[in-house]
C-alpha positions in Angstrom: 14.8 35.4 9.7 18.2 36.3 10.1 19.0 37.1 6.6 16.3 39.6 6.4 17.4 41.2 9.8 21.0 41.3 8.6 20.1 43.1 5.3 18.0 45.4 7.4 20.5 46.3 9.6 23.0 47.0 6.7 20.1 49.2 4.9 19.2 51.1 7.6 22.7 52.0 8.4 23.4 53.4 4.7 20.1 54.9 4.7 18.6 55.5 8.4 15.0 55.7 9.3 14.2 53.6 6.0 12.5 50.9 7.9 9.2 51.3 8.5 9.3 50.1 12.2 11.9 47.1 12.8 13.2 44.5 10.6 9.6 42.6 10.8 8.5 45.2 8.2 11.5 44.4 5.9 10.9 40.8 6.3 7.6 41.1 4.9 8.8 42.9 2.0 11.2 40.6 1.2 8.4 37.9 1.7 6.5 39.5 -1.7 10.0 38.1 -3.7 10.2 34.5 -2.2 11.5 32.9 0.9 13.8 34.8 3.3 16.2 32.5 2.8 16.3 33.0 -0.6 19.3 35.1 -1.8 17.2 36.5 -4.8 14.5 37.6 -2.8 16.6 39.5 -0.6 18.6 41.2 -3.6 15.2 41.9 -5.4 13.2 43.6 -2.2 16.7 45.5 -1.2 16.9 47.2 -5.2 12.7 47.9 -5.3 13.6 50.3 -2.7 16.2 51.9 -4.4 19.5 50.2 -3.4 22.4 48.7 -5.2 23.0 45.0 -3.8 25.6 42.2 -5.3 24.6 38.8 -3.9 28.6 37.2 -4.2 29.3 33.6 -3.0 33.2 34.3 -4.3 34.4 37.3 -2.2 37.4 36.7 -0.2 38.9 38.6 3.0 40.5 41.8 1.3 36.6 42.4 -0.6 35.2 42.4 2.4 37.4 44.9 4.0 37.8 47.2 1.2 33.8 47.4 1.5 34.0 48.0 5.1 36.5 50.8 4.7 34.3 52.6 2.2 31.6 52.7 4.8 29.4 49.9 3.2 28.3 46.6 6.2 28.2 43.8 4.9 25.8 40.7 5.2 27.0 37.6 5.4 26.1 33.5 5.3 28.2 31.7 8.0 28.1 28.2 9.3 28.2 28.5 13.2 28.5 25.0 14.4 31.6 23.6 15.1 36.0 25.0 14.5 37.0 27.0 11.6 38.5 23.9 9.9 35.4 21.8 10.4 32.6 24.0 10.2 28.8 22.7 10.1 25.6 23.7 10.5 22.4 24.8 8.3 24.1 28.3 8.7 23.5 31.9 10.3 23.4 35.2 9.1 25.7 38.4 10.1 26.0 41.9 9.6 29.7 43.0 9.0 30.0 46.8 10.4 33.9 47.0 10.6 37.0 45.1 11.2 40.4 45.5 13.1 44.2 44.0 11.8 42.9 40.7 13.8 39.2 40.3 13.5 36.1 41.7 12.0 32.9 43.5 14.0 30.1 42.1 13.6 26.3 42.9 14.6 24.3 39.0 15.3 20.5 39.4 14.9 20.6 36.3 17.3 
């Protein structure tokens, strides 16, 4: 469920008081697309209610930031197990909400 609490965090943000409670009612809208691990489900319940969504598997570093610093968070896909050079894992998802010269800020539906 991650990935549909991390695209409900990032939606409410750019539109608050969207959600309909808490991410459990996103979740089940996404669930009327597919699985909520399913990228495509997630970009087709975010645009039926009326928002723009890219699903990229090619952005790099500066994307991200330039997105931050126009006031859009970002979801990502991250594998959590293990050191940067050797990461592992079936993967975790994460809400961007800023960053810093050094690091990004992140909000973890964990």
């Amino acid at each position: 469920m991650c990935f549909s609490s991390a695209m409900a965090m990032a939606l409410d943000y750019l539109q608050p008081d969207f959600l309909e409670g808490d991410d459990d009612w996103y979740l089940n809208y996404v669930l009327k697309y597919g699985d909520s691990v399913d990228a495509t489900a997630q970009v087709q319940a975010a645009r039926s209610l009326g928002f723009e969504v890219e699903f990229k598997t090619n952005g790099g570093i500066k994307d991200l930031e330039i997105l931050l610093e126009t006031g859009i968070p970002v979801p990502i896909g991250i594998l959590h197990k293990g050191n940067y050079q050797k990461a592992y894992g079936g993967g975790h998802w994460i809400c961007l909400i800023g960053h810093d010269q050094e690091n990004f800020i992140v909000h973890d539906p964990f």
